[in-house]
C-alpha positions as a Markdown table, in Angstrom:
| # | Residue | x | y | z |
|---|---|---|---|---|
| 1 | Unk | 0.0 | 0.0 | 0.0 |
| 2 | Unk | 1.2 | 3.5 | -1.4 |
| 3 | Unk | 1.6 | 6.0 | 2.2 |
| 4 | Unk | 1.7 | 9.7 | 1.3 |
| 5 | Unk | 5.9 | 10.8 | 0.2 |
| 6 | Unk | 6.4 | 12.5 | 3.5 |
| 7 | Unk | 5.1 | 9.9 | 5.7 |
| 8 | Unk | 6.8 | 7.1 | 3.5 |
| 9 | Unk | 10.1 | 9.3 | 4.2 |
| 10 | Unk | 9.8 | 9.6 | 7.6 |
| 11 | Unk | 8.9 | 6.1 | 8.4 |
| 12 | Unk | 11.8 | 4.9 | 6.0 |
| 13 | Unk | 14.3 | 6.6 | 8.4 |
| 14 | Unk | 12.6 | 5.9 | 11.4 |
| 15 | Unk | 15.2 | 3.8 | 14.1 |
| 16 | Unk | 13.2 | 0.5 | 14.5 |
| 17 | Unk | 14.0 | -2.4 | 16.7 |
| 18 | Unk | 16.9 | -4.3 | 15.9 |
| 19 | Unk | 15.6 | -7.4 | 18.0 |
| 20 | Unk | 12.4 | -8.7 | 19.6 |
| 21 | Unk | 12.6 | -9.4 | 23.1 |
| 22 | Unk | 10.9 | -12.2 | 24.0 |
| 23 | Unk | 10.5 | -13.3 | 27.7 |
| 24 | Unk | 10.6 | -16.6 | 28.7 |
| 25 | Unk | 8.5 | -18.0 | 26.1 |
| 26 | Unk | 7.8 | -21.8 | 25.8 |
| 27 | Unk | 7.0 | -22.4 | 22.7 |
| 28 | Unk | 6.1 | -26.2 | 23.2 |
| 29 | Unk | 2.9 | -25.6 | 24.7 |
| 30 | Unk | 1.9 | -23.9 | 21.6 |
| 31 | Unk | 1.6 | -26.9 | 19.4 |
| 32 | Unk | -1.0 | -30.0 | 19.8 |
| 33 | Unk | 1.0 | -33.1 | 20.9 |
| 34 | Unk | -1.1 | -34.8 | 18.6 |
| 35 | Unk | 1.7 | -33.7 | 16.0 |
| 36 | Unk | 4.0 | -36.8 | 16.3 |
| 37 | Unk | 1.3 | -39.1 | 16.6 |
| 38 | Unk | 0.0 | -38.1 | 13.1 |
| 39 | Unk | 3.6 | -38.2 | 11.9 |
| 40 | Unk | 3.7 | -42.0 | 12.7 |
| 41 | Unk | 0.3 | -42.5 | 11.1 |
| 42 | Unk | 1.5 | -40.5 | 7.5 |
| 43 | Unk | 4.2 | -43.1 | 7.4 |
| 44 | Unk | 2.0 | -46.1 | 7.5 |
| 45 | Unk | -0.2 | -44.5 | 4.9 |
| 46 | Unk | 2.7 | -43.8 | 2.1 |
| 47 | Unk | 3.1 | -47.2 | 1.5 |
| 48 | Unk | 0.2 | -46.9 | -0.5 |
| 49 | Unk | 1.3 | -43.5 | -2.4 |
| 50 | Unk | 3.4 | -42.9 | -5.5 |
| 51 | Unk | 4.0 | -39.1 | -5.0 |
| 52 | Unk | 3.6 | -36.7 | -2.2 |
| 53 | Unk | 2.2 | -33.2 | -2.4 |
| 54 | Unk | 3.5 | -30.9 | 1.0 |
| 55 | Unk | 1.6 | -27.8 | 0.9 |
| 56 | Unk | 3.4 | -25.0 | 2.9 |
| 57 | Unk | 2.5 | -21.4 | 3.7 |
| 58 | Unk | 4.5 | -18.8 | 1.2 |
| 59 | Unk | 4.8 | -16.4 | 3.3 |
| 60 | Unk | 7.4 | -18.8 | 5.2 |
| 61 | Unk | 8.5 | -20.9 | 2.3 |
| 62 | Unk | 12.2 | -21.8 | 4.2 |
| 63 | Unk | 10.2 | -22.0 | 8.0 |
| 64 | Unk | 8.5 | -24.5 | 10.0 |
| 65 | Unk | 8.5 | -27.3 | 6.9 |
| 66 | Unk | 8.9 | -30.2 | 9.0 |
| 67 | Unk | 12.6 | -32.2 | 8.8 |
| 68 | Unk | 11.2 | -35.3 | 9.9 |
| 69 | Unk | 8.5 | -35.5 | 6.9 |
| 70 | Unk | 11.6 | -34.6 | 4.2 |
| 71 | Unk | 12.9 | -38.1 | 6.3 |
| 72 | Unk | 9.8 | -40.0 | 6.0 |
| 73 | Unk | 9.5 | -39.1 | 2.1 |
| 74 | Unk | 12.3 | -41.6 | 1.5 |
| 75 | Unk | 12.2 | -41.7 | -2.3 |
| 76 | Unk | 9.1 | -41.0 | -3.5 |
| 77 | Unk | 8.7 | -38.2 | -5.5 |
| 78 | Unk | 7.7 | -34.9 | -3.7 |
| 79 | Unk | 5.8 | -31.9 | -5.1 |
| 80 | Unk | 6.0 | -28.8 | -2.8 |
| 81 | Unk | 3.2 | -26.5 | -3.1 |
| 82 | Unk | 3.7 | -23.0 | -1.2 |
| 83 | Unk | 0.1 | -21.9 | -1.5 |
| 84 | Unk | -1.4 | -18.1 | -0.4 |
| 85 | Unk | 1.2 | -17.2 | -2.9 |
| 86 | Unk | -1.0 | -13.4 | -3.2 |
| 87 | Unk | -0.1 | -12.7 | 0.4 |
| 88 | Unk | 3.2 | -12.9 | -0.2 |
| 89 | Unk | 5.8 | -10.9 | -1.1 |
| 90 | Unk | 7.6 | -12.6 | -3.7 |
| 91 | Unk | 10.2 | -10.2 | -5.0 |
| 92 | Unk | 12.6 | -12.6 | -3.8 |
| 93 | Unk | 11.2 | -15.2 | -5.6 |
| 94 | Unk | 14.2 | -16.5 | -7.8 |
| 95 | Unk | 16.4 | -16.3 | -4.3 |
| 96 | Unk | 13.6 | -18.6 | -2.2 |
| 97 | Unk | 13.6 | -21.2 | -4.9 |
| 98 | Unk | 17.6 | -21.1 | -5.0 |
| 99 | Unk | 17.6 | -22.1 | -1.4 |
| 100 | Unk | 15.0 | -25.0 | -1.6 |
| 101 | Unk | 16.8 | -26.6 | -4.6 |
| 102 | Unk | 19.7 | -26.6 | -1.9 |
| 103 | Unk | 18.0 | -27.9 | 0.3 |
| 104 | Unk | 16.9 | -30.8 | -2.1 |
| 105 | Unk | 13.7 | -29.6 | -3.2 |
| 106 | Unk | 13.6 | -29.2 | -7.4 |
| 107 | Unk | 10.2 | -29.4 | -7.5 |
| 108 | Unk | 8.4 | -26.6 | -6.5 |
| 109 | Unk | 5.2 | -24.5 | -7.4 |
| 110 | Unk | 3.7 | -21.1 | -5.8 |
| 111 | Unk | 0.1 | -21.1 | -6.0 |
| 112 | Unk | -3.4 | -19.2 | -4.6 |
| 113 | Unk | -6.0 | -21.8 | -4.0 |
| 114 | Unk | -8.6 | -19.5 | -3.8 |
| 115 | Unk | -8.2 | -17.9 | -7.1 |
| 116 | Unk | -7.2 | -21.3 | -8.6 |
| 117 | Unk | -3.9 | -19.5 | -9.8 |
| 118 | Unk | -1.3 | -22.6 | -10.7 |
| 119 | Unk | -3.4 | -24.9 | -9.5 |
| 120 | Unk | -4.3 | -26.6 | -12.5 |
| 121 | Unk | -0.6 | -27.3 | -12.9 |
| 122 | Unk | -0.6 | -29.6 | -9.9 |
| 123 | Unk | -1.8 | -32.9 | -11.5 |
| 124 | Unk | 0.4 | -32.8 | -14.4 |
| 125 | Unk | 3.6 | -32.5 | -12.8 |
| 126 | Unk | 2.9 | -34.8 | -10.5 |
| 127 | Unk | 1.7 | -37.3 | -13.3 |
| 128 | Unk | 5.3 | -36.3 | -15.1 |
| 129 | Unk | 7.2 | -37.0 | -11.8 |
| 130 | Unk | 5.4 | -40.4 | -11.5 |
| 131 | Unk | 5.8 | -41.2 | -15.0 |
| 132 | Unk | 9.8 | -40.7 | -14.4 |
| 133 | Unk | 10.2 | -42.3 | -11.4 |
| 134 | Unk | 9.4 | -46.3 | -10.4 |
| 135 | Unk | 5.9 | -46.8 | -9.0 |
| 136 | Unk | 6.2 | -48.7 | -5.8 |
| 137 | Unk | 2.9 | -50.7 | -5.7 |
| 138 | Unk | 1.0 | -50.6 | -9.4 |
| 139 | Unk | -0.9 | -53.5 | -8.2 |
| 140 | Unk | -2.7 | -51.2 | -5.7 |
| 141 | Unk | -2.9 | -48.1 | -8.0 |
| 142 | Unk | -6.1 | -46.7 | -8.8 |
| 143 | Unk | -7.6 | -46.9 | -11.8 |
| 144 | Unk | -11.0 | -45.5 | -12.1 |
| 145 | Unk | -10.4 | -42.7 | -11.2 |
| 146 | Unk | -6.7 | -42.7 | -12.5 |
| 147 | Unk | -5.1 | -40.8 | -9.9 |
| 148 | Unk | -6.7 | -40.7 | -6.3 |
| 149 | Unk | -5.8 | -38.4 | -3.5 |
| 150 | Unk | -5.0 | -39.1 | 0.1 |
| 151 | Unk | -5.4 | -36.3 | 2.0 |
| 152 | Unk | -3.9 | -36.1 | 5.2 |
| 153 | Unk | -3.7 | -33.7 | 8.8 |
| 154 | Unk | -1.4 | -31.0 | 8.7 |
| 155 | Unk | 2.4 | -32.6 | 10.4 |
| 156 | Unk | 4.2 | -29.7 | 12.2 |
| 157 | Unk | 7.8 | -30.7 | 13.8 |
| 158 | Unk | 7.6 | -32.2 | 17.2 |
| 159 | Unk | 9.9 | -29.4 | 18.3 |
| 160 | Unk | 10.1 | -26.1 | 16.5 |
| 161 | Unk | 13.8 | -24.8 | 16.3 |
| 162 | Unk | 13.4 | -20.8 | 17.7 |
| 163 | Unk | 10.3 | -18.9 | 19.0 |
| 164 | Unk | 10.5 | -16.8 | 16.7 |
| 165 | Unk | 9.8 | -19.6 | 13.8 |
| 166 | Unk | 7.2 | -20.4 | 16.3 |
| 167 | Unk | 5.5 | -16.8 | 15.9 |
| 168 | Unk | 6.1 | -16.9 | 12.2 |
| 169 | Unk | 3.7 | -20.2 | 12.2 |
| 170 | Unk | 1.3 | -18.6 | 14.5 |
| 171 | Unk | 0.9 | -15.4 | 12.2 |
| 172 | Unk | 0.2 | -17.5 | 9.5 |
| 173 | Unk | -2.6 | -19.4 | 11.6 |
| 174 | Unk | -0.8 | -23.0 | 12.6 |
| 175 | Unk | -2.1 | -22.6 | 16.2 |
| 176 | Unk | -4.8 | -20.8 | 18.2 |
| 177 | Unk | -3.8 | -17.2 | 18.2 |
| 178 | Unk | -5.1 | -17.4 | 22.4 |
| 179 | Unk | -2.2 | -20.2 | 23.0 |
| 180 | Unk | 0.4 | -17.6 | 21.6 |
| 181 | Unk | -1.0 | -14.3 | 22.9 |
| 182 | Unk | -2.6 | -11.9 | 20.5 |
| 183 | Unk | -0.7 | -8.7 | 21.7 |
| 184 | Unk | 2.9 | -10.7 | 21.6 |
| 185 | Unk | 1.9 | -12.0 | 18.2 |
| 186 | Unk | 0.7 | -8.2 | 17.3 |
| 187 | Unk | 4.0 | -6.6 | 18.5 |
| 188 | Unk | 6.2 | -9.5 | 16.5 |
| 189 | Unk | 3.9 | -8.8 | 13.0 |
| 190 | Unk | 4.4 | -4.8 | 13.7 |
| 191 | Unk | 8.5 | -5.3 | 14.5 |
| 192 | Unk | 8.5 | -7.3 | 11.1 |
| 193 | Unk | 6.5 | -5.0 | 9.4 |
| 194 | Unk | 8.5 | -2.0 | 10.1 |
| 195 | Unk | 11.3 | -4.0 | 9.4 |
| 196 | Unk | 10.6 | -4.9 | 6.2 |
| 197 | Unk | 9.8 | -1.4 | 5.4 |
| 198 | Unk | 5.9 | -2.8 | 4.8 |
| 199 | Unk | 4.0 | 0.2 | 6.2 |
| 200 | Unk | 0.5 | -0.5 | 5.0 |
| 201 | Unk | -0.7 | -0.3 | 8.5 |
| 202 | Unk | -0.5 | 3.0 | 8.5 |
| 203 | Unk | -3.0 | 3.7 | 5.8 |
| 204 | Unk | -5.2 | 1.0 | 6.6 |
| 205 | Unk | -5.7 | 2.1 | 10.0 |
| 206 | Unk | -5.1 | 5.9 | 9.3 |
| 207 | Unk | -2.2 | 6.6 | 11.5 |
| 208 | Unk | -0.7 | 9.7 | 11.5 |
| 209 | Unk | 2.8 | 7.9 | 10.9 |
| 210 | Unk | 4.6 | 4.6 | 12.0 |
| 211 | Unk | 5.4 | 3.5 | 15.0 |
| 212 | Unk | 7.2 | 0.9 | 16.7 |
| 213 | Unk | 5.6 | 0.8 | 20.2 |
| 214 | Unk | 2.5 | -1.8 | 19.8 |
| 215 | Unk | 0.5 | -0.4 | 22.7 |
| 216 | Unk | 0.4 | 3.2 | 20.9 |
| 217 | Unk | -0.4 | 1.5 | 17.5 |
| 218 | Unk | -3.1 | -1.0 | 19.2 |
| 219 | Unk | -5.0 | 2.2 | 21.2 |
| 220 | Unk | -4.6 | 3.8 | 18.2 |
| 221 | Unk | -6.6 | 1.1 | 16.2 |
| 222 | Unk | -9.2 | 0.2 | 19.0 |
| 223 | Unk | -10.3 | 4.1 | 18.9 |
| 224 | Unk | -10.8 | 4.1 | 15.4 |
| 225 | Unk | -12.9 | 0.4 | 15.6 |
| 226 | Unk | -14.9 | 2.1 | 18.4 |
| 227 | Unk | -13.2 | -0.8 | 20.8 |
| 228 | Unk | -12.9 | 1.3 | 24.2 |
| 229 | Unk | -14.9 | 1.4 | 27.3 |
| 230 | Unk | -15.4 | 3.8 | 30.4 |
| 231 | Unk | -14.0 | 3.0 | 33.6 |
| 232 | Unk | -13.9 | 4.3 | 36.8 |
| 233 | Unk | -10.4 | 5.4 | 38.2 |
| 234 | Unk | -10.2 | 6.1 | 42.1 |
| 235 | Unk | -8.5 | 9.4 | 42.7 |
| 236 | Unk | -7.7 | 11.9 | 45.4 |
| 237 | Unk | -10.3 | 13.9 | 44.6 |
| 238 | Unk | -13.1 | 11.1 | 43.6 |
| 239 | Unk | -13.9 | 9.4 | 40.9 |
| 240 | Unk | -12.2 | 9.7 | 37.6 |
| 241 | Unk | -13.9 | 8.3 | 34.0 |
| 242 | Unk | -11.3 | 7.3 | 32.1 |
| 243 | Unk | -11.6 | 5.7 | 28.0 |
| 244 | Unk | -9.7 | 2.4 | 28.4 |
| 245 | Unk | -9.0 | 0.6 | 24.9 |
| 246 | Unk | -9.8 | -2.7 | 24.4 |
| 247 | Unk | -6.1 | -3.7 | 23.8 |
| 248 | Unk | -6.9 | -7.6 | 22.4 |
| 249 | Unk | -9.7 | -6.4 | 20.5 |
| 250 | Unk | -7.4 | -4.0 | 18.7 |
| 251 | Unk | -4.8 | -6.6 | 18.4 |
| 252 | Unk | -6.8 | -9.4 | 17.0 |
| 253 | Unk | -8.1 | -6.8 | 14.4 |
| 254 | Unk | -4.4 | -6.3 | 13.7 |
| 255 | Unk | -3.8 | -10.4 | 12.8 |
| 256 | Unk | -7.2 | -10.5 | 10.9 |
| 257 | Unk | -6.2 | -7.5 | 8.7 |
| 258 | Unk | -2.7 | -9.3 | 8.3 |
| 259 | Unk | -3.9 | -12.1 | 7.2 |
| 260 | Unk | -6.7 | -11.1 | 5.0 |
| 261 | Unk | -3.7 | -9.5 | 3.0 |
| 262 | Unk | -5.7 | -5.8 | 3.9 |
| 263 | Unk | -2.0 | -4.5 | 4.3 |
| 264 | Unk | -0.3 | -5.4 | 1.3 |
| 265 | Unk | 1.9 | -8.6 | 0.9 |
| 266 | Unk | 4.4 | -9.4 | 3.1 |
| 267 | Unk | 7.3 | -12.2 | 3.2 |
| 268 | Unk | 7.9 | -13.6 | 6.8 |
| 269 | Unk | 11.1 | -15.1 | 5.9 |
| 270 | Unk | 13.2 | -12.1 | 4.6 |
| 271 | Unk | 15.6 | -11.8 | 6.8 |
| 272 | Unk | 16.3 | -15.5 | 6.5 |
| 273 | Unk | 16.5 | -15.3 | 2.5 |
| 274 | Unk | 18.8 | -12.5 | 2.9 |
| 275 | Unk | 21.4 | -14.4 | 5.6 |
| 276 | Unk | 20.5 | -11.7 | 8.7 |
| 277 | Unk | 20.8 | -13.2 | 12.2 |
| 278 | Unk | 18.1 | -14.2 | 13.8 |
| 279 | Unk | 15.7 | -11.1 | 15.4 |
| 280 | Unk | 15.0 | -12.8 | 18.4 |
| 281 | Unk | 16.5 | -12.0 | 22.0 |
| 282 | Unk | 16.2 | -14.0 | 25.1 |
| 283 | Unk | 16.9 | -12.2 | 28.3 |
């Protein structure tokens, strides 16, 4: 989203936060333990399959793919779909796909399921990378129809590597937002955000400028939703009624706007395409 030259010049040489200080956060509790179960369960069920299809998030194309499913694919052939492609920023598009065919991943596609861009390509690359590979049990493959699909859960890692990997999976809706915290995951999307120079915020919401400090930016957006109530405030001199915003109303609003793509698109995994250290502090 285009911001107004002065405010676009301002924000650009704003001082933002270098790191995200994150206090004692377990990020274990976050995910279902349910995860390795499933895991177990997959494996069973690719005995039976002649390619796999993992479908991953674009806006973190290179975080939170499970290691132990690249493991369990043994030889198969394997399709990876990064889907919600038009949420993502994908100027470094050429770079992400440099690092996955590193990482052993040649076969790739970018996609929007909801706008059915790419999809159609799906079925015929995986009927070319089935045609070039061996087919492990053609006694059992179907027929009528000709290919048939196995759909499975969603397989995170039993153990996610960093909290901030952790955050990246909750922004893009992996967990309930209430296990994570919506004001710690609104003050990581805002630090990334004015990171990444991706000030759509500020137009979307109608702020003055851009900030850094998530408790001005989430007042700021609960007065202009109408989120605020009255309270009373004990004084010297009596009563007091003060406007109190409704800080996780404002915050939610924040993720639902993110994620709905209402402030333009935005690539989780920059700093990780571009070789930064990570963001995150521990104290």
């Amino acid at each position: 989203m285009r911001l107004a030259p002065r405010v676009l010049c301002s924000a650009a040489q704003a001082a933002w936060r270098e790191n995200f200080l994150l206090r004692g956060r377990d990020v274990a509790r976050w995910f279902p333990g349910h995860m390795a179960k499933g895991l177990k369960k997959m494996k069973s069920s690719l005995k039976l399959v002649d390619c796999i299809i993992e479908v991953h998030d674009a806006r973190i194309p290179l975080s939170g793919r499970n290691p132990l499913f690249q493991e369990t694919l043994g030889l198969k052939p394997h399709l990876l779909v990064l889907n919600k492609m038009d949420l993502a920023d994908l100027t470094e598009q050429q770079k992400i796909m440099q690092r996955l065919e590193g990482e052993g991943l040649k076969n790739v596609i970018f996609t929007n399921c909801l706008k059915d861009e790419n999809v159609k390509q799906i079925i015929p690359m995986v009927t070319e990378l089935m045609g070039s590979s061996p087919r492990y049990h053609r006694g059992e493959v179907s027929e009528r129809p000709l290919m048939f699909l196995l759909d499975t859960p969603g397989v995170l890692a039993p153990r996610i590597e960093s909290v901030e990997t952790g955050l990246k999976l909750a922004l893009c809706g992996t967990v309930l937002d209430h296990l994570v915290g919506e004001e710690t995951m609104a003050d990581y999307l805002l630090f990334i955000l004015n990171r990444h120079q991706r000030f759509g915020y500020v137009q979307h919401y109608g702020l003055g400028s851009a900030c850094d400090n998530i408790e001005r930016v989430l007042k700021s957006v609960a007065v202009k939703l109408g989120k605020t109530q009255k309270v009373k405030v004990l004084t010297g001199t009596g009563d007091v009624n003060v406007i109190q915003p409704d800080y996780p109303a404002a915050a939610r609003d924040f993720l639902r706007t993110f994620r709905r793509g209402l402030l333009g698109p935005v690539m989780l995994d920059l700093d990780v395409l571009r070789g930064h250290p990570p963001a995150e502090t521990v104290p």
